[in-house]
C-alpha positions in Angstrom: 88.3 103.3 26.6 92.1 104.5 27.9 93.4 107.0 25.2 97.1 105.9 24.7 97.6 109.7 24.2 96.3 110.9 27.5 100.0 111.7 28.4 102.3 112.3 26.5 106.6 112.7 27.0 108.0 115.9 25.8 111.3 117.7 26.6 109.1 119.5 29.4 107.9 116.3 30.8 104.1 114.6 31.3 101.7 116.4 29.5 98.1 116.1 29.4 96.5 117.3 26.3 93.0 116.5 27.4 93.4 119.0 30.1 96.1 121.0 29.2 98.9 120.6 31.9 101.9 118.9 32.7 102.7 117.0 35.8 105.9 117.7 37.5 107.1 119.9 34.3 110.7 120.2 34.1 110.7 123.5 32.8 108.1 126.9 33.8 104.4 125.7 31.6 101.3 127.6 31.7 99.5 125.0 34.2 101.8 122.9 36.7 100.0 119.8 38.7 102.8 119.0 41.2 103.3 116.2 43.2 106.1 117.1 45.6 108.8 119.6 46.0 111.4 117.9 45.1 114.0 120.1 42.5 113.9 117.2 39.6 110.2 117.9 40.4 108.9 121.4 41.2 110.4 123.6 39.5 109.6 127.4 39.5 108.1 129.9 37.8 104.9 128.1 36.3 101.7 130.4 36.0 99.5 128.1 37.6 100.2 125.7 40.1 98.2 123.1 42.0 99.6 121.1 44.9 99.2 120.6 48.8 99.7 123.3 51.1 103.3 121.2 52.2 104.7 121.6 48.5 103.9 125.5 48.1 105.6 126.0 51.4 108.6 124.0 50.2 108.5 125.8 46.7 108.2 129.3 48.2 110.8 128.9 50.5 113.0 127.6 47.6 112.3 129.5 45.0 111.0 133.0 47.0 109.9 135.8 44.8 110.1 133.1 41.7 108.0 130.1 42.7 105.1 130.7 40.3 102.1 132.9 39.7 99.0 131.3 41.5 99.2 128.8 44.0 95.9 126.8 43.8 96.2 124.8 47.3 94.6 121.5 47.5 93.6 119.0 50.1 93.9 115.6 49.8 91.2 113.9 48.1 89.4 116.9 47.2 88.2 116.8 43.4 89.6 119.7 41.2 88.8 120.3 38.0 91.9 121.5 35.1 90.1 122.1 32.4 88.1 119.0 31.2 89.8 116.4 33.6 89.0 115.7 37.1 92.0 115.7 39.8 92.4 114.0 43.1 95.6 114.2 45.6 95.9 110.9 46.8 98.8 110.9 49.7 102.0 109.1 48.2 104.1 108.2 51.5 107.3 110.2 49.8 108.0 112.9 51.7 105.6 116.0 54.0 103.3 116.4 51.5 103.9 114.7 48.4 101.2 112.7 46.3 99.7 110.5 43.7 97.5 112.4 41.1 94.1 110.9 40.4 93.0 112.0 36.9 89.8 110.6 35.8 88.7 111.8 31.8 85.4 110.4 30.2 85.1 107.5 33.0 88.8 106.4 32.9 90.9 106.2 35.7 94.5 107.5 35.1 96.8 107.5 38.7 100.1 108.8 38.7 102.1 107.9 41.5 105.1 110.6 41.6 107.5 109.5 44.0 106.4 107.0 46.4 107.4 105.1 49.6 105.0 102.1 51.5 107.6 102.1 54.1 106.4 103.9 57.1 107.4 107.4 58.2 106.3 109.6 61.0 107.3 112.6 59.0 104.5 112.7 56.7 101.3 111.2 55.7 101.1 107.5 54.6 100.3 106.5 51.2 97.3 105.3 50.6 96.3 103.1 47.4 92.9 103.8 44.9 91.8 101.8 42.2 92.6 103.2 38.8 92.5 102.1 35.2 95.9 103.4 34.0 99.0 103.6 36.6 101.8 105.8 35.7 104.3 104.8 38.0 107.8 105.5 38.6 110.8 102.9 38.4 113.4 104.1 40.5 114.3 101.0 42.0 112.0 98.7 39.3 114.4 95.7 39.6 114.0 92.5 41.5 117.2 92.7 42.6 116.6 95.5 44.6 114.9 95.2 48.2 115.1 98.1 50.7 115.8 96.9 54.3 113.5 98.1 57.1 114.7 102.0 58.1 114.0 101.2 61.6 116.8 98.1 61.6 119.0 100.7 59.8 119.2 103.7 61.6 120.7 101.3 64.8 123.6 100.9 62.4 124.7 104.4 63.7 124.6 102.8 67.6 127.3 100.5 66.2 129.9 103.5 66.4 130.5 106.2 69.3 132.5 108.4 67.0 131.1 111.6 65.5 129.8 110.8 62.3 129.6 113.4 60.0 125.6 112.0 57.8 124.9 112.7 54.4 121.3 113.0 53.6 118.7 115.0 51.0 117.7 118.5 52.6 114.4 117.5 52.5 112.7 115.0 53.1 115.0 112.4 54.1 116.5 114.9 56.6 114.0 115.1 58.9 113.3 111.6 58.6 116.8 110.7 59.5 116.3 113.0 62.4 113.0 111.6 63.9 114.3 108.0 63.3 117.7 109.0 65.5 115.9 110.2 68.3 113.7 107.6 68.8 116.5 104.8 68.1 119.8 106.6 68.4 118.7 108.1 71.4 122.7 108.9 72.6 123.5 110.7 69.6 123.3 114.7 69.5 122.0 115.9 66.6 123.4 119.0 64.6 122.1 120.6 61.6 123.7 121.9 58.9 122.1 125.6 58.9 121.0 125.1 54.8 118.3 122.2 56.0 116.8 124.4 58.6 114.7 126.3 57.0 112.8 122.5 55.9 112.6 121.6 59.0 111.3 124.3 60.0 108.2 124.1 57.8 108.1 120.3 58.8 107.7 122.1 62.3 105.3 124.8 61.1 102.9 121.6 59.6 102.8 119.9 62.7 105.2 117.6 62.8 107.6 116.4 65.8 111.2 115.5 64.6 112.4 115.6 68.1 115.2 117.1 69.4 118.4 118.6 67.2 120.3 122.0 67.1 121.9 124.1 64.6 125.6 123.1 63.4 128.2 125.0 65.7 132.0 124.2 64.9 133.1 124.4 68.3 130.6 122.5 70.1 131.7 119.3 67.3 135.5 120.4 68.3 134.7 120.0 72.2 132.7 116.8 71.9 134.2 113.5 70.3 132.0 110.9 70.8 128.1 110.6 69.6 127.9 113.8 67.5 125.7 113.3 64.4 126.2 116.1 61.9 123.8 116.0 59.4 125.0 117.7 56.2 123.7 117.9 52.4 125.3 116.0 49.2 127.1 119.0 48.4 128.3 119.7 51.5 129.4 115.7 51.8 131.4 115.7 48.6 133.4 119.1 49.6 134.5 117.5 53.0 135.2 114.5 52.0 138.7 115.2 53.9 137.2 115.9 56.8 138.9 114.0 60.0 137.8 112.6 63.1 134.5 111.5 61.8 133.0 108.5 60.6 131.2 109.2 57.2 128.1 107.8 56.2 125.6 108.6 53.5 122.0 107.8 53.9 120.6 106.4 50.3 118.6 103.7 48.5 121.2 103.6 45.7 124.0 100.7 46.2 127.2 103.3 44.3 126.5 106.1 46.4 127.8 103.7 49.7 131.0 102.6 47.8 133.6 103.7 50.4 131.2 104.9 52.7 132.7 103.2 56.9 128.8 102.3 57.7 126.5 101.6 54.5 123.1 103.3 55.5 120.2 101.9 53.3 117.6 104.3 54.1 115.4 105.2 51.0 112.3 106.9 50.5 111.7 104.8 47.0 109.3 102.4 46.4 111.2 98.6 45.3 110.3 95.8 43.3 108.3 94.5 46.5 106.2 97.9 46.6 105.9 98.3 43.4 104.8 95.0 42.6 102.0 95.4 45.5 100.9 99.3 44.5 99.9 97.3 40.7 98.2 94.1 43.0 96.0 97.3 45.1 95.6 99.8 42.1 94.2 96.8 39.6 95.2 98.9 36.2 94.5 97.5 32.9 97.2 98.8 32.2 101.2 100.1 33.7 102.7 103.4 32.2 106.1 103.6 33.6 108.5 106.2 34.6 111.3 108.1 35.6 113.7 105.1 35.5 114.3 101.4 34.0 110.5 100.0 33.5 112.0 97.1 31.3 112.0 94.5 34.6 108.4 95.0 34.8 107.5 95.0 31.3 109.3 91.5 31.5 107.5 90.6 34.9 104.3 91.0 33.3 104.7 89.9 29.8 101.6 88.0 29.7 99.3 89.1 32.6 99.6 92.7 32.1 100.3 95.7 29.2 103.2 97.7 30.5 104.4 100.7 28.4 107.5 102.7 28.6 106.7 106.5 28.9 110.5 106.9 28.8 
């Protein structure tokens, strides 16, 4: 039988009762099951935290001497137990180590999806789907209306121009993406880093994984060159030059209002959309959808009579 109360929504965030943790708390708890190392995700300072080796590395470097208490690294698909439930890491497709958490409690089947992309990515490890019971999924992009175009087709956007383009993107994640996708498509651009991201990279680097070729952000060499410079930059960094001159500037993102004014609109996102979503339900065969951080009315509506959807949120 699914317990309707096997999580809950607090000011913390997803808590489960039956095994007393939260996933992806917002603030420091006693027992922190993580999916990825995203900030609205990972925060620091929990006393226990389990995740993959990719999302401790990402935490630590973020949050140094204050990223939690014990680390409890764990492999994909290996069962844990936290307290009375059993855990699984099921990859998620969202970014270097990020995944799905497979929580199974008196023979019921509870998957929670995080963040997660179907698109492909050479920068981390595909998702992979599982049967479950319940799926708590999130709705980021939950609306018909919205249909990401292939990242592959996108990037070439940036072969349209041979002005430097100065490239908003997340620090991680959709960094180093950005940066494997340009040097296998945009292969006449140079690549510079702003020096904030490298340290990401670097771990991206550190797990194995080729982004190809890029250097460190140097002022002068941008000066000397004015064609087919890429320098990659994060939001903040974005917003406070948004005077800057001489460069074409473009922001890579799923969301439609953060390309308003943008010279090339680059939608590259690392979101699940209706399509994916839709699918992840038609591979996972829940009784039931629990949804999540976003707009989970479109669905509820999609599935008014096939399907119980509840809103978490």
């Amino acid at each position: 039988m699914i317990l309707e109360d096997f999580i809950v929504i607090d000011k913390i965030g997803l808590f489960c009762k039956y095994g007393n943790f939260y996933l992806d708390p917002k603030e420091a708890v006693k027992n922190a099951v993580i999916s990825h190392a995203h900030g609205d995700h990972a925060v620091g300072g929990n006393l226990n935290v389990y995740c993959t080796e990719a999302t401790s590395l990402f935490m630590l470097h973020r949050y140094r001497k204050f990223a939690g208490g014990e680390f409890n690294i764990i492999d994909y698909h290996q069962t844990f137990d936290v307290n009375d439930v059993k855990v699984q890491f099921i990859p998620a497709g969202h970014i270097l180590g990020s995944a799905m958490i497979l929580m199974e409690y008196m023979g019921i089947k509870y998957l929670y999806t995080g963040d997660y992309k179907l698109q492909p990515d050479k920068t981390c490890e595909p998702v992979e789907f599982v049967e479950a019971d319940v799926l708590i999924t999130e709705t980021t992009f939950a609306d018909p209306q919205t249909q990401h175009p292939v990242a592959e087709a996108e990037i070439l956007k940036l072969n349209s121009t041979q002005s430097n383009i100065m490239l908003g993107a997340y620090a991680l994640g959709k960094c180093q993406r950005l940066i494997s996708l340009m040097n296998e498509y945009c292969t006449e651009k140079r690549i510079l880093v702003h020096y904030s991201m490298l340290p990401f990279v670097k771990i991206y680097e550190q797990m194995g994984i080729d982004l190809g070729k890029y250097e460190i952000y140097d002022r002068k060499v941008m000066k000397n060159n004015q064609t087919n410079m890429v320098y990659m930059v994060p939001p903040l960094v974005f917003k406070s030059y948004f005077k800057a001159i001489n460069v074409v500037r473009i922001f890579a993102t799923g969301w439609k209002h953060l390309q308003t004014g943008q010279e090339i609109q680059l939608y590259i996102s690392d979101h699940a959309d209706w399509n994916d979503i839709i699918l992840t339900i038609e591979k996972v065969k829940p009784q039931q959808v629990w949804t999540n951080h976003g707009n989970g009315q479109h669905l509820k509506k999609h599935y008014e009579k096939s399907l119980v959807v509840k809103l978490l949120n």
